[in-house]
C-alpha positions as CSV (number, residue, x, y, z in Angstrom):
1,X,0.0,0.0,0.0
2,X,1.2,3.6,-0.5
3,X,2.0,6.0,2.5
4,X,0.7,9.4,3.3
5,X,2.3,12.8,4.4
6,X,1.2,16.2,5.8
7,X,1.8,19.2,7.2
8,X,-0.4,22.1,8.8
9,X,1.4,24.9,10.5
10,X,0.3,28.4,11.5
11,X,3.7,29.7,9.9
12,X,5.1,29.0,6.5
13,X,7.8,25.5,7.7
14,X,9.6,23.3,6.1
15,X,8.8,19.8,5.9
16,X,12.2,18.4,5.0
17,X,13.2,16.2,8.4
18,X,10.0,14.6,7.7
19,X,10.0,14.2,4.0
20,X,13.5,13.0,4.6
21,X,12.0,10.2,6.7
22,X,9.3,9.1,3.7
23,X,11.1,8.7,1.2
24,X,13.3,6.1,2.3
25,X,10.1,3.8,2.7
26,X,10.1,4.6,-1.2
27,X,12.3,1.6,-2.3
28,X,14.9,1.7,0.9
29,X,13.1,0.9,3.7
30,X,9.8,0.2,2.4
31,X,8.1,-0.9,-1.4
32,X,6.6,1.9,-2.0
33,X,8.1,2.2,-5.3
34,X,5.9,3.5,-7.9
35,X,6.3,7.0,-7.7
36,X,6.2,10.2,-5.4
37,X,4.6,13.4,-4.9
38,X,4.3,16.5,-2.6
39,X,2.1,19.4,-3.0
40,X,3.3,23.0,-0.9
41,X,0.6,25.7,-0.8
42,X,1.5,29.1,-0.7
43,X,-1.4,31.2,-0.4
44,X,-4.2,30.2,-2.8
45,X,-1.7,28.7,-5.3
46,X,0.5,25.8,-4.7
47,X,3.6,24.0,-6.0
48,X,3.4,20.2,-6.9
49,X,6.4,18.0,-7.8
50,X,5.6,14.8,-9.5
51,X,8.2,11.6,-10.1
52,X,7.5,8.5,-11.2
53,X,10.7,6.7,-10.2
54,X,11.1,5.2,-6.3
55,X,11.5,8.6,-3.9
56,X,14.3,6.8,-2.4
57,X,15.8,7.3,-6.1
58,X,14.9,10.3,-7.5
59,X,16.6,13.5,-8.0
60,X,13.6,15.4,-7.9
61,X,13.5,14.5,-4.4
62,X,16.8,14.7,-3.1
63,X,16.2,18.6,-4.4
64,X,13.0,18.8,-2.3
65,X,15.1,17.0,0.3
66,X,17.8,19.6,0.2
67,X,15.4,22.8,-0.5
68,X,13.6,24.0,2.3
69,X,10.7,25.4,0.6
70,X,7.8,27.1,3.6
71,X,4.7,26.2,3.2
72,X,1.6,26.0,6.0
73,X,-0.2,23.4,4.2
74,X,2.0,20.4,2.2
75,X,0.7,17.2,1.0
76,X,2.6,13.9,0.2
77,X,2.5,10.2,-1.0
78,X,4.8,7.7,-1.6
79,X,2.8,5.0,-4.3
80,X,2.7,1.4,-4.7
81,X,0.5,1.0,-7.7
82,X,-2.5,-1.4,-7.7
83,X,-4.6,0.6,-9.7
84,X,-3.3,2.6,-13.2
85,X,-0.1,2.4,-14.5
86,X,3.1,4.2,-13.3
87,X,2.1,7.5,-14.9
88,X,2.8,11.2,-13.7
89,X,-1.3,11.4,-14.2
90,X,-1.6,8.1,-12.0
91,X,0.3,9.8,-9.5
92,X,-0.4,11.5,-5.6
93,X,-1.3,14.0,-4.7
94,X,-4.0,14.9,-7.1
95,X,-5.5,19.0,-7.8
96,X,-8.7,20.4,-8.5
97,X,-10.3,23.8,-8.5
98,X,-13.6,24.5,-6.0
99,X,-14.6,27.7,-5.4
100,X,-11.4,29.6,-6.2
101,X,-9.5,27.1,-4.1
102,X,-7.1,24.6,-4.9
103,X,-8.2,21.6,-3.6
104,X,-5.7,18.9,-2.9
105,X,-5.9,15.4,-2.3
106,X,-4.0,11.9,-1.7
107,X,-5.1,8.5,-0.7
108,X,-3.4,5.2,0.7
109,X,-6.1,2.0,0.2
110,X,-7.7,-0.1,-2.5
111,X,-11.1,0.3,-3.7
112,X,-13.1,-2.6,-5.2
113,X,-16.4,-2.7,-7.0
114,X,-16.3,1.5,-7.3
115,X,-16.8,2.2,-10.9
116,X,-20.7,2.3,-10.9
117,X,-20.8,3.6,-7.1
118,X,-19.0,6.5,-6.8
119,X,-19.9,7.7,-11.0
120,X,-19.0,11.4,-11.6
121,X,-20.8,13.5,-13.9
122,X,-18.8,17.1,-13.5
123,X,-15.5,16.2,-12.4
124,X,-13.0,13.7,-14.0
125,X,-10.5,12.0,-13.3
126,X,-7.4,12.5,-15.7
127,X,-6.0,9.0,-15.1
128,X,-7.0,5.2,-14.3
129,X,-6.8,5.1,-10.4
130,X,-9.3,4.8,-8.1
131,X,-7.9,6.7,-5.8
132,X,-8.8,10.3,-8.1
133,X,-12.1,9.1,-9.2
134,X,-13.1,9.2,-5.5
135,X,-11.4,12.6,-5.1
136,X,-13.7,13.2,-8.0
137,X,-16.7,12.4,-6.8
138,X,-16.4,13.5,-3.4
139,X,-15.9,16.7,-5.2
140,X,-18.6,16.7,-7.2
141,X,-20.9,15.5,-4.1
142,X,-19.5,18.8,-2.1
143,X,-20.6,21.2,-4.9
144,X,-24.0,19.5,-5.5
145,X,-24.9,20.0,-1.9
146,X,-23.4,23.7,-1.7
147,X,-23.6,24.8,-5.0
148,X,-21.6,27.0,-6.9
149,X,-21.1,30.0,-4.7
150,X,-18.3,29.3,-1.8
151,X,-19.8,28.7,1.6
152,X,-19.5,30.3,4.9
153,X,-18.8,27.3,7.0
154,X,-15.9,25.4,5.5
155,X,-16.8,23.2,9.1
156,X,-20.1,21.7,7.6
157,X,-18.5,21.5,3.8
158,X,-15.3,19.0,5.6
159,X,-18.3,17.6,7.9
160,X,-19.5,16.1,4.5
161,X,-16.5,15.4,3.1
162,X,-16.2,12.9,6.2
163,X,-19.2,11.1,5.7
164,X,-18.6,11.3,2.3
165,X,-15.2,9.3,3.0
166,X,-16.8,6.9,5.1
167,X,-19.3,6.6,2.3
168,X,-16.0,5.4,-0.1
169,X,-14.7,3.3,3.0
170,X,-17.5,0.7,2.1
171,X,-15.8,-0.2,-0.8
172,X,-12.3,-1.0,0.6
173,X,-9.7,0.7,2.4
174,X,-9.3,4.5,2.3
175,X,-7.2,6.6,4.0
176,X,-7.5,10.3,3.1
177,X,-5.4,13.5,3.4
178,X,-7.7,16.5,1.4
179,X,-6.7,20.2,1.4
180,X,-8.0,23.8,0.5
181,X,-4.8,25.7,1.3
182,X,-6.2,26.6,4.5
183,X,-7.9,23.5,5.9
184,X,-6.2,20.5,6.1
185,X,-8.3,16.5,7.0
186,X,-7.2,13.5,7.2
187,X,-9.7,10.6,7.6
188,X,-8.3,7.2,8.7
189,X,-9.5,4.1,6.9
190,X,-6.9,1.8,8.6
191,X,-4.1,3.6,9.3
192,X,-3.2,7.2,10.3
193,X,-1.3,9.1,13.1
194,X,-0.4,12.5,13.9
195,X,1.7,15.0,16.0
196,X,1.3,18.3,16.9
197,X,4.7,20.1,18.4
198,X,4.8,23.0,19.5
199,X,6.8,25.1,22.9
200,X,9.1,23.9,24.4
201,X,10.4,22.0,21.4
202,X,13.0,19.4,22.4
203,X,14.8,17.0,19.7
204,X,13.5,14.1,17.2
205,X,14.7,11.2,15.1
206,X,13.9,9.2,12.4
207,X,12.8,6.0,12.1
208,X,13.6,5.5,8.6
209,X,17.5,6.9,8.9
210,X,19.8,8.2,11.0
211,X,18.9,11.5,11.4
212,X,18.3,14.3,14.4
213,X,16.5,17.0,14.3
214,X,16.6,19.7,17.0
215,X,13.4,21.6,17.1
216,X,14.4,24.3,19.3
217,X,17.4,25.7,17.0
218,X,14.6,26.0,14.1
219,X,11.6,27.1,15.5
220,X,10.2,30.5,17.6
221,X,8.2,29.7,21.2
222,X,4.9,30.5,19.2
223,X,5.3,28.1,16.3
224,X,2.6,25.6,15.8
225,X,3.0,22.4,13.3
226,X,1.0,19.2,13.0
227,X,2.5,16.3,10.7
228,X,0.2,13.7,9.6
229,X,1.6,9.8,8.3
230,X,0.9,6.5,7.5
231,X,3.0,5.0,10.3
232,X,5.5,7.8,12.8
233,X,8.1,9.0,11.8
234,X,10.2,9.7,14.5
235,X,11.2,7.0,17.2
236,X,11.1,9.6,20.4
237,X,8.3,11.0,19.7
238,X,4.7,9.8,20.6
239,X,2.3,10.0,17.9
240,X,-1.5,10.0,17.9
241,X,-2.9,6.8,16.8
242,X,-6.2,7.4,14.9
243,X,-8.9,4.0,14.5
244,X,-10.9,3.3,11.6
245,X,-13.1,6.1,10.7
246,X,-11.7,8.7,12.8
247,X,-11.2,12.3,11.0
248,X,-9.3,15.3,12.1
249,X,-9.5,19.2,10.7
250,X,-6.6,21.2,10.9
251,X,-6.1,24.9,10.5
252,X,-2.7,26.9,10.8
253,X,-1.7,23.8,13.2
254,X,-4.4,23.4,15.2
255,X,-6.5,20.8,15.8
256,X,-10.0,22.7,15.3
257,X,-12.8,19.7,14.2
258,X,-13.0,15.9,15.4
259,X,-15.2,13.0,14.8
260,X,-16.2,9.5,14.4
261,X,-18.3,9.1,11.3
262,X,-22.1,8.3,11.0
263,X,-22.6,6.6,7.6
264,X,-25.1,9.0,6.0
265,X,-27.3,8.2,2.6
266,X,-25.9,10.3,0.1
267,X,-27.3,8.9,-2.7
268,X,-24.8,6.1,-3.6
């Protein structure tokens, strides 16, 4: 299965200790092979780096690895393929517009029996997977329910989403990171964990390689960040451990929305 990577932070960060810690499970320390890709917002508009070759392999990422670009809001997945090819367009995370918004999206699972259940009659997918077709439709669902103009209370729009998700966790396993550029969700279809770090800062390590990171030399006492993955990262650090159809909203760091989904009929 693929793995999943996020950030939310209420100043523009870098996420290269942690990126540095993913891609190894990208054909080093895990078989996550078939491809790579990390999404940084900046304002509205956001920067996404594609690769189709192992992480653990590629140049592109050894340049994300060694450029510390700020972002409050990044994205990231490391693929194994069981649906599509190894294309760029078969590859995490995936973009669409809403509302003025980037909307940005990856997913770690497999999906079975989907075509006919989660059809889309607005918003495509550009590739095979069924990873974006469900990023489609949950898409399209959002806008049929709120229509065209953007709404007030993004709250009850990632409310949705989450029963939404649930709705697509019928039909295998789905774990989802989703993003405006502003508000950042995960919802956990097996696995998902998270940390939030913030004063006093003390000193981390990787898992995946041998490297320390000391927080306090790179951060200010009010700096928030919250990193979301697959599995932890860091081996001195203790994680939040999410259960099947938990869901978490972040903003700017912050933990601001919770929940346990309640399957709701949305018209499957």
């Amino acid at each position: 299965m693929c793995e999943l990577l996020a950030m939310s932070a209420n100043v523009p960060t870098d996420i290269v200790f942690s990126f540095t810690g993913l891609i190894e499970r990208g054909g080093n320390t895990g078989p996550h092979v078939d491809g790579w890709g990390i999404a940084f917002y900046e304002g509205k508009g956001n920067r996404i780096f594609k690769d189709v070759s192992p992480s653990s392999a590629s140049h592109i990422a050894q340049v994300i690895k060694t450029y510390p670009i700020k972002s409050e809001a990044v994205i990231s997945h490391i693929r194994q393929a069981n649906r599509g090819g190894n294309s760029l367009e078969n590859t995490h995370p995936f973009n669409r517009v809403l509302w003025g918004r980037n909307w940005c999206y990856a997913h770690n699972g497999q999906l079975s029996d989907y075509v006919e259940v989660i059809a889309v009659k607005r918003i495509f997918p550009v590739g095979e997977t069924d990873s974006e077709l469900a990023f489609c439709w949950i898409l399209e669902q959002v806008l049929n329910k709120f229509g065209e103009t953007e709404p007030d209370d993004y709250l009850a729009v990632y409310r949705y989403i989450a029963t939404l998700a649930d709705e697509v966790r019928r039909l295998g396993l789905f774990n989802m990171i989703i993003s405006d550029g502003l508000h950042l969700m995960s919802f956990c279809g097996n696995n998902l964990c998270y940390i939030t770090r913030r004063a006093p800062f003390g000193k981390a390590t990787l898992k995946d390689t041998d490297v320390t990171i000391d927080f306090q030399k790179e951060t200010t006492p009010n700096d928030i960040v919250t990193v979301i993955a697959t599995r932890p990262l860091t081996k001195n650090e203790e994680w939040h451990i999410l259960k099947p159809g938990d869901w978490k909203l972040f903003k700017l760091g912050e933990l601001v929305a919770t929940g346990e989904t309640v399957t709701v009929d949305v018209n499957l």
